[in-house]
TISEPA-958324 format. One record per atom (N, C-alpha, C): residue number from 1; residue in one letter; atom name; x, y, z. Coordinates in steps of 0.05 Angstrom, whole numbers, plus 5000, padded with zeros to 4 digits. Each point is the difference from the previous one (the first is absolute). Layout:
<recs>
<rec><i>NUM</i><aa>A</aa><at>CA</at><x>X</x><y>Y</y><z>Z</z></rec>
...
</recs>
This chain:
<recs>
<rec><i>1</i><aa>X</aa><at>N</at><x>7451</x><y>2304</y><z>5441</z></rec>
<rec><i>1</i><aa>X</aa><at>CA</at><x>4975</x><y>4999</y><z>5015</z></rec>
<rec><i>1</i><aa>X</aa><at>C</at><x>4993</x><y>5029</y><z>5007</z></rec>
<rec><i>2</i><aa>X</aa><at>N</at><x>4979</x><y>5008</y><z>4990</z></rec>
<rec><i>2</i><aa>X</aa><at>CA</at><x>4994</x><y>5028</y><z>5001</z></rec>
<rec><i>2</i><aa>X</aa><at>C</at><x>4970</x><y>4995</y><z>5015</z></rec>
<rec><i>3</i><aa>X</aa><at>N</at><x>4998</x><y>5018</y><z>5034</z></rec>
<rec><i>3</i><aa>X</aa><at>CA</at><x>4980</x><y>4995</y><z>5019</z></rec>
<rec><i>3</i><aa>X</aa><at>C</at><x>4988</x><y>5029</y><z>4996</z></rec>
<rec><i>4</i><aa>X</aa><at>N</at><x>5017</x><y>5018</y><z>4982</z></rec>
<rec><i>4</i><aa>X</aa><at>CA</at><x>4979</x><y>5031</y><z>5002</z></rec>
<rec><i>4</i><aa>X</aa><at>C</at><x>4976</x><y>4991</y><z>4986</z></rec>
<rec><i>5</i><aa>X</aa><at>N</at><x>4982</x><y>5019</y><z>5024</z></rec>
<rec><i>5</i><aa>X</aa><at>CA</at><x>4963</x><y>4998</y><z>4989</z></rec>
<rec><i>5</i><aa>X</aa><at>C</at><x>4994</x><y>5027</y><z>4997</z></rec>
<rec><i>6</i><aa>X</aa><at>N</at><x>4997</x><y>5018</y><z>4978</z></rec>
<rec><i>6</i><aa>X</aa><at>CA</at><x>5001</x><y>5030</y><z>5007</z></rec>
<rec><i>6</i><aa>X</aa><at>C</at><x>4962</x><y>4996</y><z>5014</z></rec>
<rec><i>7</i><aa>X</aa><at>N</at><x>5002</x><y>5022</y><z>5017</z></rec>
<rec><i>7</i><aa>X</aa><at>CA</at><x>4971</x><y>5002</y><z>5017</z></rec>
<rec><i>7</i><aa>X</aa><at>C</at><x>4987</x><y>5017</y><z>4984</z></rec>
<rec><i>8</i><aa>X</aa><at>N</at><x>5020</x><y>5020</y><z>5002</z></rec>
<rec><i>8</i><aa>X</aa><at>CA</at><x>4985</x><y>5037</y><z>4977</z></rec>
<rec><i>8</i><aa>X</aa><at>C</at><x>5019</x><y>5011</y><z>4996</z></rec>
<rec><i>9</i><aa>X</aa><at>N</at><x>4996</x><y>5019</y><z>4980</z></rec>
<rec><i>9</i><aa>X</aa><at>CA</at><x>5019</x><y>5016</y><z>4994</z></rec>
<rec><i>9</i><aa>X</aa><at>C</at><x>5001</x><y>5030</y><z>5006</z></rec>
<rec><i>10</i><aa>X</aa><at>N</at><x>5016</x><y>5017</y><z>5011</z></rec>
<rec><i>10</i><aa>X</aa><at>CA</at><x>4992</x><y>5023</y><z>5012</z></rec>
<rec><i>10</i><aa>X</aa><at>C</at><x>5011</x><y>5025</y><z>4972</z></rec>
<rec><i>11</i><aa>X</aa><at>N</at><x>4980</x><y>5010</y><z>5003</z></rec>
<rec><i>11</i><aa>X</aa><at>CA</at><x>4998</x><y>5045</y><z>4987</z></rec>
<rec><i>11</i><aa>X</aa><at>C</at><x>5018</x><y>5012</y><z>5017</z></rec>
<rec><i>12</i><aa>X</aa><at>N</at><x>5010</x><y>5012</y><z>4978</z></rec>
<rec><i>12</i><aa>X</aa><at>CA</at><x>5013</x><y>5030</y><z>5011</z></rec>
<rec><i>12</i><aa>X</aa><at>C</at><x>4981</x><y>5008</y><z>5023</z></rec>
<rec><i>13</i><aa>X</aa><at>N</at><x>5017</x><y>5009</y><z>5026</z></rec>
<rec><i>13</i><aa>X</aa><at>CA</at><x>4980</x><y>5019</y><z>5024</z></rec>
<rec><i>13</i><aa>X</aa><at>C</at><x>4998</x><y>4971</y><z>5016</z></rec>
<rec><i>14</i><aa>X</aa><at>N</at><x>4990</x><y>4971</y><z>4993</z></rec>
<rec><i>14</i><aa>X</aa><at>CA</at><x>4991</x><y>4977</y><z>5023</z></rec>
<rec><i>14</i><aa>X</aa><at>C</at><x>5027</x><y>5002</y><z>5010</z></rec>
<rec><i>15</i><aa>X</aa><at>N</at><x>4988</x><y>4985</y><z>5027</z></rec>
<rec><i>15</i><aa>X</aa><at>CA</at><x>5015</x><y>4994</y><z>5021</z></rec>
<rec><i>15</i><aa>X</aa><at>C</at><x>4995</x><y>4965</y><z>5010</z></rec>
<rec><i>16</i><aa>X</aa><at>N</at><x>5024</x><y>4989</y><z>5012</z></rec>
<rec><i>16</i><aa>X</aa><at>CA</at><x>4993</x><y>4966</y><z>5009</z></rec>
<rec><i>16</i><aa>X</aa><at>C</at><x>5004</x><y>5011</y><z>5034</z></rec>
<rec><i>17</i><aa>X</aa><at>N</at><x>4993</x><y>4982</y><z>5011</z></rec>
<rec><i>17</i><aa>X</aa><at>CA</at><x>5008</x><y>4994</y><z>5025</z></rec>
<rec><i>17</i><aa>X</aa><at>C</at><x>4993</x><y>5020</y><z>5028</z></rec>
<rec><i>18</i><aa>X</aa><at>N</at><x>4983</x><y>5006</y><z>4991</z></rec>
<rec><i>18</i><aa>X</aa><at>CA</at><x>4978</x><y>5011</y><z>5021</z></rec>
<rec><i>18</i><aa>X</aa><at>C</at><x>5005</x><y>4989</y><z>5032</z></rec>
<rec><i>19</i><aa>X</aa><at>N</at><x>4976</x><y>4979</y><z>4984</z></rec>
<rec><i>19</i><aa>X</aa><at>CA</at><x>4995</x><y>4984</y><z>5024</z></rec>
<rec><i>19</i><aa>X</aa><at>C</at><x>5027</x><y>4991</y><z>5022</z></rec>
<rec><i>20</i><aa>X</aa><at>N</at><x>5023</x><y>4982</y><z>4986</z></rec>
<rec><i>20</i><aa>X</aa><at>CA</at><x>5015</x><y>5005</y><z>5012</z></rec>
<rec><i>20</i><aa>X</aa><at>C</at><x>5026</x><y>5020</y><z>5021</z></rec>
<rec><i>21</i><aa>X</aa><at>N</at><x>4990</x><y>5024</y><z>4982</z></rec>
<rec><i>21</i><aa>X</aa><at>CA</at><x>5017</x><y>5031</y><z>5014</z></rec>
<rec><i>21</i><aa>X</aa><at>C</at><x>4979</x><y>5005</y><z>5025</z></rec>
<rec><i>22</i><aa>X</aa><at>N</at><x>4980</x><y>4998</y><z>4998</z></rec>
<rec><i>22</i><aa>X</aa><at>CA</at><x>4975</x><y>5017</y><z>5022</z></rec>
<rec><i>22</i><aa>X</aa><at>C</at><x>4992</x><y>4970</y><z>5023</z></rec>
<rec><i>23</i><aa>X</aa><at>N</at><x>5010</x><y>4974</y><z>4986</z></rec>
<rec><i>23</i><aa>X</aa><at>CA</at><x>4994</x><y>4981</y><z>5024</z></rec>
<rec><i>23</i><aa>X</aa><at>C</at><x>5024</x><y>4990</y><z>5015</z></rec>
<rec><i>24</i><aa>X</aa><at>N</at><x>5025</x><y>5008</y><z>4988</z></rec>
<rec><i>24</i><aa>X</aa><at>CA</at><x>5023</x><y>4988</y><z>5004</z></rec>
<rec><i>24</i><aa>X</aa><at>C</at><x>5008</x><y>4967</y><z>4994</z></rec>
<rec><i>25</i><aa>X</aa><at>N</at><x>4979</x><y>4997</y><z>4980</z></rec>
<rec><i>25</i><aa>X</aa><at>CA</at><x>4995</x><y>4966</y><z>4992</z></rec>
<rec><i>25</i><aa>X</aa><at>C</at><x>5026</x><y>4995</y><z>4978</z></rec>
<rec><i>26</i><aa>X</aa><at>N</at><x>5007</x><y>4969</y><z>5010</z></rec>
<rec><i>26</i><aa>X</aa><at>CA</at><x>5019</x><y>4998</y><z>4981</z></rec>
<rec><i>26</i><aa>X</aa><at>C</at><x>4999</x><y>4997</y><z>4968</z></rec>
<rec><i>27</i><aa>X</aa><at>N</at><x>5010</x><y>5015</y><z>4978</z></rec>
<rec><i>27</i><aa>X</aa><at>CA</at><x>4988</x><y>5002</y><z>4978</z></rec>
<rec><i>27</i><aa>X</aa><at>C</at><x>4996</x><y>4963</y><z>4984</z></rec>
<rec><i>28</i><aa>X</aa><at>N</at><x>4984</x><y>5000</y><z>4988</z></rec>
<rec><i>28</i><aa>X</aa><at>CA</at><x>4996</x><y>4969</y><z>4990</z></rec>
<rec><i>28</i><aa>X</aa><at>C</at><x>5004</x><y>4999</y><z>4974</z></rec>
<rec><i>29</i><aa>X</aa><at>N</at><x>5001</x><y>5022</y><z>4980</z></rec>
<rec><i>29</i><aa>X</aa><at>CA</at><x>5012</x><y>5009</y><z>4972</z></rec>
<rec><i>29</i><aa>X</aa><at>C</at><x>5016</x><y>5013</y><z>4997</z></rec>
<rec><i>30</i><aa>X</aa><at>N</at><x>5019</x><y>4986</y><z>4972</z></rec>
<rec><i>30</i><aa>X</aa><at>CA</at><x>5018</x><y>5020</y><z>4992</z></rec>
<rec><i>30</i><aa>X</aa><at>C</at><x>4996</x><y>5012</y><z>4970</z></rec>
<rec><i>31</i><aa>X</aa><at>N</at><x>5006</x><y>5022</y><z>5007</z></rec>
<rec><i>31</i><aa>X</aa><at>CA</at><x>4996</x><y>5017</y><z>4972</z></rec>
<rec><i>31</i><aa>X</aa><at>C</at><x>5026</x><y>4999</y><z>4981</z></rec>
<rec><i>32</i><aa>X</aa><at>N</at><x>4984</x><y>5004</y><z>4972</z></rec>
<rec><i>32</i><aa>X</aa><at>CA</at><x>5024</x><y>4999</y><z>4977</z></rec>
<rec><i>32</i><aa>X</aa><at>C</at><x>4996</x><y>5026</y><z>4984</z></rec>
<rec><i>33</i><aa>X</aa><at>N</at><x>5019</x><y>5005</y><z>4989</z></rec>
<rec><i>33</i><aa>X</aa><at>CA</at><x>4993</x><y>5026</y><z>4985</z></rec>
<rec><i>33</i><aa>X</aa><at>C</at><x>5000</x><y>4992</y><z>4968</z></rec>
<rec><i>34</i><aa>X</aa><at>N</at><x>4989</x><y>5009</y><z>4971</z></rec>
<rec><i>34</i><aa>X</aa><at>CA</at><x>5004</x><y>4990</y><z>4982</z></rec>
<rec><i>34</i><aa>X</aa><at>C</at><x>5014</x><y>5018</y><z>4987</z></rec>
<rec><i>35</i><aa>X</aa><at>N</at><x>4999</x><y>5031</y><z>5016</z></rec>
<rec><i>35</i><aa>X</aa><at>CA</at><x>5014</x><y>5014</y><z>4980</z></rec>
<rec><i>35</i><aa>X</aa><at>C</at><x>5019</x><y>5015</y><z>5022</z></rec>
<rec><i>36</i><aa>X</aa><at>N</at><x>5005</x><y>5019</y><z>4992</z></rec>
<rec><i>36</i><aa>X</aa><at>CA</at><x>5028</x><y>5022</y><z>5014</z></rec>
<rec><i>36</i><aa>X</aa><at>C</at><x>4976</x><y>5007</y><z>5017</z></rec>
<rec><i>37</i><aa>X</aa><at>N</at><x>5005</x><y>5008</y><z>5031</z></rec>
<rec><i>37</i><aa>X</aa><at>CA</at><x>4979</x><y>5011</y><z>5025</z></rec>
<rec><i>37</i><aa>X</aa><at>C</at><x>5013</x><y>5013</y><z>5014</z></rec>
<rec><i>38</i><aa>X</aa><at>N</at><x>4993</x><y>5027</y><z>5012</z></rec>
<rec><i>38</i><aa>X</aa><at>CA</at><x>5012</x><y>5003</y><z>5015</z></rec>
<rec><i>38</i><aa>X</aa><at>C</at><x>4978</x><y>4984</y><z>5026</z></rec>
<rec><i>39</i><aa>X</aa><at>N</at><x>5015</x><y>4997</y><z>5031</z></rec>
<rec><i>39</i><aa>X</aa><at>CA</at><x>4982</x><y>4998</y><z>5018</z></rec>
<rec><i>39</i><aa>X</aa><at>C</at><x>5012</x><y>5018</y><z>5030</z></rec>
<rec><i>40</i><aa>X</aa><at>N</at><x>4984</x><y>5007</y><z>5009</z></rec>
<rec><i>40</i><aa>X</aa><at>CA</at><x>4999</x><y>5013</y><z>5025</z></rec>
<rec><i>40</i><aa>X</aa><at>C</at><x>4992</x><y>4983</y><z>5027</z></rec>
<rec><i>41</i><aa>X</aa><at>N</at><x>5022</x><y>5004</y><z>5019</z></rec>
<rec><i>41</i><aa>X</aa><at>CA</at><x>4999</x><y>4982</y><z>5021</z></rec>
<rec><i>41</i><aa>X</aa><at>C</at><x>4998</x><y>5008</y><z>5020</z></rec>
<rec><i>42</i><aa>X</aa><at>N</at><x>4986</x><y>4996</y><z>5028</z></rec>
<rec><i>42</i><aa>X</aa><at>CA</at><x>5004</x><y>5007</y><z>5029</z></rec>
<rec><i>42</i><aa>X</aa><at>C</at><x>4990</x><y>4982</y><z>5012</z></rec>
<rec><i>43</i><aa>X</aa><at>N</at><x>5027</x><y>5010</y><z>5024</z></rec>
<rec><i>43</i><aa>X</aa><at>CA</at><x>4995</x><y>4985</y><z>5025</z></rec>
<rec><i>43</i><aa>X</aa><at>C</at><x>4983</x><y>5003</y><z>5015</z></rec>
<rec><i>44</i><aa>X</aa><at>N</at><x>4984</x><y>4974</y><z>5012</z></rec>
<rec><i>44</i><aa>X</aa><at>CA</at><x>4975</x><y>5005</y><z>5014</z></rec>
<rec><i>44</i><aa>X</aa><at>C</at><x>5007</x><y>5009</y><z>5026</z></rec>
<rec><i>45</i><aa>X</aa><at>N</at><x>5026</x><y>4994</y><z>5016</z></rec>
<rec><i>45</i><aa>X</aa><at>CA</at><x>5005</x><y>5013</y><z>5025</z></rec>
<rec><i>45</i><aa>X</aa><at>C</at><x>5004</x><y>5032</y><z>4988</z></rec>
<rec><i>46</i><aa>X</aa><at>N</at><x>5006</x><y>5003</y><z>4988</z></rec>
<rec><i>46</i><aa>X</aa><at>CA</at><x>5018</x><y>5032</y><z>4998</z></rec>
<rec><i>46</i><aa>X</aa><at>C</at><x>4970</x><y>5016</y><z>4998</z></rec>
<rec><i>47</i><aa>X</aa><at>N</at><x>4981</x><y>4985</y><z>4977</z></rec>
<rec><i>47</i><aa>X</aa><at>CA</at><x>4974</x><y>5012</y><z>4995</z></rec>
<rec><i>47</i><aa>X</aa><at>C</at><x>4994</x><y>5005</y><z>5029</z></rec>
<rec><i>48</i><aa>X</aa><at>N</at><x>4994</x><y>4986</y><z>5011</z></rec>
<rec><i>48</i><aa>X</aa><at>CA</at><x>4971</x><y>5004</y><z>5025</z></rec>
<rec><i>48</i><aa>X</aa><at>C</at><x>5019</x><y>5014</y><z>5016</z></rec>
<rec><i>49</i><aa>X</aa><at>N</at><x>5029</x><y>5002</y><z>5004</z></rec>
<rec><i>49</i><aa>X</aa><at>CA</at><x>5017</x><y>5021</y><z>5016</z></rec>
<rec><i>49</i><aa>X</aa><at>C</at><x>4981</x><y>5033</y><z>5000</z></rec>
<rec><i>50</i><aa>X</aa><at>N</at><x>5007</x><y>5005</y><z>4970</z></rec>
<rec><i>50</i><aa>X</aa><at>CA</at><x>4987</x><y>5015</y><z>4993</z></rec>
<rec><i>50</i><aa>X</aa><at>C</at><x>4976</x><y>5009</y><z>4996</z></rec>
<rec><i>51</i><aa>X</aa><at>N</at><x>4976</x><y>4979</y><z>4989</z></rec>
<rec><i>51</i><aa>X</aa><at>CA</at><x>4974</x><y>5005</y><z>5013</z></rec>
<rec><i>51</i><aa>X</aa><at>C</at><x>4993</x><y>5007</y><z>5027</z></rec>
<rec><i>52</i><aa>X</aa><at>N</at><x>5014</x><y>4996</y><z>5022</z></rec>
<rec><i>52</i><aa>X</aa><at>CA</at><x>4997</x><y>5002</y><z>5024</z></rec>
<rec><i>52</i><aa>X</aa><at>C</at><x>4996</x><y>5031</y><z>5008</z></rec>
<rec><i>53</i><aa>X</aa><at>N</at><x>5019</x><y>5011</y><z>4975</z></rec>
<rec><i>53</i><aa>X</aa><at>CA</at><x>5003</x><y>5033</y><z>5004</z></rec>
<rec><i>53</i><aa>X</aa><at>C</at><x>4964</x><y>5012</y><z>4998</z></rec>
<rec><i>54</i><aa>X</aa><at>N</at><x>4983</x><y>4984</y><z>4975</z></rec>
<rec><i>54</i><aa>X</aa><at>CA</at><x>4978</x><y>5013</y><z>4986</z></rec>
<rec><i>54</i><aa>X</aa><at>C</at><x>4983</x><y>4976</y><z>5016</z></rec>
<rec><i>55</i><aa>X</aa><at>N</at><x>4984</x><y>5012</y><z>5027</z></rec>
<rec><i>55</i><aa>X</aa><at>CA</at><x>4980</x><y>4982</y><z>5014</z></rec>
<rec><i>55</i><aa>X</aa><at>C</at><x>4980</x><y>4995</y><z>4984</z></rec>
<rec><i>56</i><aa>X</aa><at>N</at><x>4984</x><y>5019</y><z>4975</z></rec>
<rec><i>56</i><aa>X</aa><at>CA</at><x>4980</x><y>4999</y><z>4990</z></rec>
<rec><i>56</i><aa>X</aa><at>C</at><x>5007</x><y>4974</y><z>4983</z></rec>
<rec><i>57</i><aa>X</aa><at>N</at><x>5019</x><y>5003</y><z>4978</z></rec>
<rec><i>57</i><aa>X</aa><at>CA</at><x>5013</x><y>4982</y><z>4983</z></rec>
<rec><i>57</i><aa>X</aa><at>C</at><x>4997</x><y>4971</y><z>5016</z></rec>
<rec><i>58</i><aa>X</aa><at>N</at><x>5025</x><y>5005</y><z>5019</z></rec>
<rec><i>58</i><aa>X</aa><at>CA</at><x>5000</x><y>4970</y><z>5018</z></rec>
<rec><i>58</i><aa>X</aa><at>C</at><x>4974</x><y>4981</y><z>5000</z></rec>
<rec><i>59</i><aa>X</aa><at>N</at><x>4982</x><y>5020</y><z>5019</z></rec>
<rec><i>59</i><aa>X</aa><at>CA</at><x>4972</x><y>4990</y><z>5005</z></rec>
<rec><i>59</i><aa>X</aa><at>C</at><x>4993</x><y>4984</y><z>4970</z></rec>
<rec><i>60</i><aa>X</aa><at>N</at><x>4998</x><y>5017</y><z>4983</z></rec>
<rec><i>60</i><aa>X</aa><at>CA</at><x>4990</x><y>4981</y><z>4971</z></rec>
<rec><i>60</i><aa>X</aa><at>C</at><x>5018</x><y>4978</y><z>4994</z></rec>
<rec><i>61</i><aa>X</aa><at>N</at><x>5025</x><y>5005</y><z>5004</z></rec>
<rec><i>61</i><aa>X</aa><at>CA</at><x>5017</x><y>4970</y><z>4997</z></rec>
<rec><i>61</i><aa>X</aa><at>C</at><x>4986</x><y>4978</y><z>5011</z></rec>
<rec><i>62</i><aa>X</aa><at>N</at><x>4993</x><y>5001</y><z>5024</z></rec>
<rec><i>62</i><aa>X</aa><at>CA</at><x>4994</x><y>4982</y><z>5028</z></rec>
<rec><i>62</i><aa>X</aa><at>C</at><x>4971</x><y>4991</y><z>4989</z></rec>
<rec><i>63</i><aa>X</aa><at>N</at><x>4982</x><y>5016</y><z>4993</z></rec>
<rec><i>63</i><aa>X</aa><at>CA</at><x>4972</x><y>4995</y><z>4990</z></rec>
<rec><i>63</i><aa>X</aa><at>C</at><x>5006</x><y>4975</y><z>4976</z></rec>
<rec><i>64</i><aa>X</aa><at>N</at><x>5013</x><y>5015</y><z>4980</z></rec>
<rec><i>64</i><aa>X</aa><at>CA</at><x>4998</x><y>4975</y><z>4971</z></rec>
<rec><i>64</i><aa>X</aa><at>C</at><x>5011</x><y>4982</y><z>5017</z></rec>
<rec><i>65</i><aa>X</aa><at>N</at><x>5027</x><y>5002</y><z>5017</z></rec>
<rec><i>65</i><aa>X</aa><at>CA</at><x>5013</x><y>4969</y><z>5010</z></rec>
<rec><i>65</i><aa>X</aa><at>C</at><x>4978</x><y>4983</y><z>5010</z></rec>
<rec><i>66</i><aa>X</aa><at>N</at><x>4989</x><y>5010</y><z>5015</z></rec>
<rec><i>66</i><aa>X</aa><at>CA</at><x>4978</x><y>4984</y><z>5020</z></rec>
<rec><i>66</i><aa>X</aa><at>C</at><x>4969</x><y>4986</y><z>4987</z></rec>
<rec><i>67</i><aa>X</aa><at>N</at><x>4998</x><y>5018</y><z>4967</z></rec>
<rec><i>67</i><aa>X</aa><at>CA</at><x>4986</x><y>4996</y><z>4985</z></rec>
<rec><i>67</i><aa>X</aa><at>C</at><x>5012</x><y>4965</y><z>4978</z></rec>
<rec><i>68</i><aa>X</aa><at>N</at><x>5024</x><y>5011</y><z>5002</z></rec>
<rec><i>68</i><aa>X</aa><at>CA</at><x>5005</x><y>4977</y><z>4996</z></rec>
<rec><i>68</i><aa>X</aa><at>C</at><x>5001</x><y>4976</y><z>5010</z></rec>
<rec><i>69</i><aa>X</aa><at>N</at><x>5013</x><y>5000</y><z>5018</z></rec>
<rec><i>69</i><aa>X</aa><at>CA</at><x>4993</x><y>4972</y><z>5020</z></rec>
<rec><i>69</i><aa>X</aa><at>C</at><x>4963</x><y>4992</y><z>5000</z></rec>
<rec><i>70</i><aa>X</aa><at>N</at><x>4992</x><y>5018</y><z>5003</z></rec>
<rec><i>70</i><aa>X</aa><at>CA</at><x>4965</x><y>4995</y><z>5011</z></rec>
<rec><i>70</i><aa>X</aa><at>C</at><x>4988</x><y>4987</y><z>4965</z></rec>
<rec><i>71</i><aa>X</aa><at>N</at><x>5018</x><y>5017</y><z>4985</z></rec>
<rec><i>71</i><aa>X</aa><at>CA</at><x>4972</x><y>4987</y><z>4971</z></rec>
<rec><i>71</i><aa>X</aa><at>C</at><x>5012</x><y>4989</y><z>4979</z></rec>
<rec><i>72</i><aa>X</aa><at>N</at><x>5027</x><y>4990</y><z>5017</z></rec>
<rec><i>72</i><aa>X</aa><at>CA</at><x>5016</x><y>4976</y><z>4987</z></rec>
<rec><i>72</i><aa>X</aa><at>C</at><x>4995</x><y>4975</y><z>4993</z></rec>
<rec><i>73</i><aa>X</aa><at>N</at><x>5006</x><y>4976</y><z>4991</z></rec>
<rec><i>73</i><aa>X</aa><at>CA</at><x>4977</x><y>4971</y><z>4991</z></rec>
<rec><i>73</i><aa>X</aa><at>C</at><x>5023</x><y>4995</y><z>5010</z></rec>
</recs>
């Protein structure tokens, strides 16, 4: 019984999971790789530790987050 539905397929450079890193939402997909990937990971506490340092930066974190919630379906 095979339930994978591929959604899309991502290019060299895309990124998944936006929405969930900047809303703290629990992720609802899982990704597959078809070939060899590398991927790059961070922690969302460790991130905003450190945004905290760059107020300008921060501020734009806080904008898209809040953008999200507001023009979310």
């Amino acid at each position: 019984m095979n339930n994978i539905k591929p959604v899309c397929v991502l290019s060299i450079g895309q990124s998944f999971g936006e929405y969930e890193f900047f809303t703290s939402s629990p992720r609802i997909y899982s990704i597959r790789c078809k070939n060899f990937c590398s991927l790059l990971k961070i922690n969302r506490n460790e991130f905003l530790q450190i945004l905290k340092e760059f107020p300008e930066d921060h501020e734009k974190f806080c904008s898209i987050k809040d953008s999200l919630f507001i023009y979310s379906d």
